[in-house]
C-alpha positions in Angstrom: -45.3 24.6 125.9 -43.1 21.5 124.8 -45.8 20.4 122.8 -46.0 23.7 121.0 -42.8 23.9 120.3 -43.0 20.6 118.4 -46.0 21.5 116.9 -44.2 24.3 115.8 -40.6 22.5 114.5 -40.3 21.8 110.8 -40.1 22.8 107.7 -43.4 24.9 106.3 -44.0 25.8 102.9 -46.3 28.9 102.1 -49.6 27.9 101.0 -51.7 31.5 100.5 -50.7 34.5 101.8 -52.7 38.1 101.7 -52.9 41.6 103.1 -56.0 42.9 104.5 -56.9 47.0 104.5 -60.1 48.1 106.6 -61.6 44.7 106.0 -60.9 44.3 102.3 -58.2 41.1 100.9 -55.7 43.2 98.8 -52.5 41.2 97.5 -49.5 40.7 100.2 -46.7 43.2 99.2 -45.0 40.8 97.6 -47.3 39.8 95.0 -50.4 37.6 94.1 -48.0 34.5 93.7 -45.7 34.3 96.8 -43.6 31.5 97.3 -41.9 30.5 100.8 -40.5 28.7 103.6 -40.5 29.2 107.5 -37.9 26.5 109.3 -38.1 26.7 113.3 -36.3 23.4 115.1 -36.9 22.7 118.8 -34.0 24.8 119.9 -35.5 28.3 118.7 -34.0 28.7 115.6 -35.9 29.9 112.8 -35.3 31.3 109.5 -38.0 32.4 106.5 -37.5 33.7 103.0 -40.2 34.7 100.9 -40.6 35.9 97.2 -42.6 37.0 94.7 -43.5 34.1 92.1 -43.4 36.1 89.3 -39.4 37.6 89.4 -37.4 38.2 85.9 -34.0 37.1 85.7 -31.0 39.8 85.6 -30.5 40.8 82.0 -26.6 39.6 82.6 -25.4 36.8 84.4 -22.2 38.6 85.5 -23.3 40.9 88.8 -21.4 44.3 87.6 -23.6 44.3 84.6 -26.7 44.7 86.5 -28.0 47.7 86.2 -29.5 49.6 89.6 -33.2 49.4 89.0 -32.7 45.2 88.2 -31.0 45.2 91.8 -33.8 47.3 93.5 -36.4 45.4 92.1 -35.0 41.9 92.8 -34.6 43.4 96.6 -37.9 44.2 96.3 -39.8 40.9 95.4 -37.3 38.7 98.2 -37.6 38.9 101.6 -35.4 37.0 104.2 -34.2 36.5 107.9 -33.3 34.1 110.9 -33.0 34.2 114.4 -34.4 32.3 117.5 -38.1 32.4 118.2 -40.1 32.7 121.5 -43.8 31.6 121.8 -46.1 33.0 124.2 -48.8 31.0 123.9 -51.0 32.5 126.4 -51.2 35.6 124.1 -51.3 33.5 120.9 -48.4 35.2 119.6 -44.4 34.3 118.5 -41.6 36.3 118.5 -38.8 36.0 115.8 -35.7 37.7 117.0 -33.8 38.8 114.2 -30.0 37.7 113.8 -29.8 38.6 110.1 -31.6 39.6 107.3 -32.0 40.7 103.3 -33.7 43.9 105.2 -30.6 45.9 106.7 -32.8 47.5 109.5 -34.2 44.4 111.2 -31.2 42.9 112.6 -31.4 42.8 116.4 -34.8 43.6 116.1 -37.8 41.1 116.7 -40.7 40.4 114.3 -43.8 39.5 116.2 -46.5 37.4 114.6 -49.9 36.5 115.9 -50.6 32.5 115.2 -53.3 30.0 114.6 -52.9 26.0 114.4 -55.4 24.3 112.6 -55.4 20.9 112.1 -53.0 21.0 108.7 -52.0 24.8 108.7 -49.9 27.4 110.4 -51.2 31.2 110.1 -49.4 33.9 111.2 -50.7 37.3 111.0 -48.5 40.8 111.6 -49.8 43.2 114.0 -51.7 46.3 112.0 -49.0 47.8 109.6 -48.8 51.4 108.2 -47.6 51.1 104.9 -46.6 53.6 102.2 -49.9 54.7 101.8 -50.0 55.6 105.3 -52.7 53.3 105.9 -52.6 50.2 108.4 -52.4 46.7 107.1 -52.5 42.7 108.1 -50.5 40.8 105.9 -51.4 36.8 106.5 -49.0 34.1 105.5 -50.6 30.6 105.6 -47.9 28.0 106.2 -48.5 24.2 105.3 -45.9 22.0 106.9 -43.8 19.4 104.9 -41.3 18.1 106.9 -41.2 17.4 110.8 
């Protein structure tokens, strides 16, 4: 398990990412161009923040001059959180329990991600998903690491 854990420790930047629906590669809710980082240190700590490539600056720099639908959007295209992690390696799977996040309802909460080591990438895949559709969904983030 020690050697997972340093397998897993480091700093990983998001190389691909991607939703699959019933066997078909649609783009990961966040869009086609996703940018991100996962940290996790040999402690359990962890912390990930992910967003869209592609987001607009706020039409004002000062704050009460954005308007609501700027606001929604930006909270829309940026996702974030950090907590301590767990691996159970038996069951290829790591838990991220959630300390704090951008999303309001996943504080003391965990996050569980199914994961692959290859020889240069992490993968982490989210159990089946229903989203707004009301259809079930993988989302696949592809992790490269950068730093030890």
């Amino acid at each position: 398990m020690e050697s997972l854990i340093k397998e897993f420790a480091g700093t990983w930047e998001l190389e691909d990412s991607f939703s699959e629906k019933e066997g078909v590669k649609i783009a990961f809710p966040l869009g086609k161009k996703v940018v991100g980082r996962i940290n996790y240190d040999v402690f359990g700590n962890m912390a990930a923040q992910l967003m869209s490539s592609d987001r607009k600056p706020f039409l004002s720099k000062n704050p009460s001059e954005v308007s609501d639908p700027e606001y929604r959007k930006a909270f829309q295209e940026y996702t974030s959180y950090f907590g301590t992690y767990t691996i159970h390696a038996e069951e290829g799977k790591v838990t991220h329990h959630v300390k704090g996040a951008s999303a309001p309802s996943w504080p003391g909460n965990d996050q569980v991600r199914y994961f692959e080591m290859t020889e240069k990438n992490l993968i982490l895949k989210t159990p089946p998903m229903r989203g707004q559709d009301g259809q079930k969904s993988v989302h696949t983030l592809v992790w490269k690491k950068i730093t030890e």
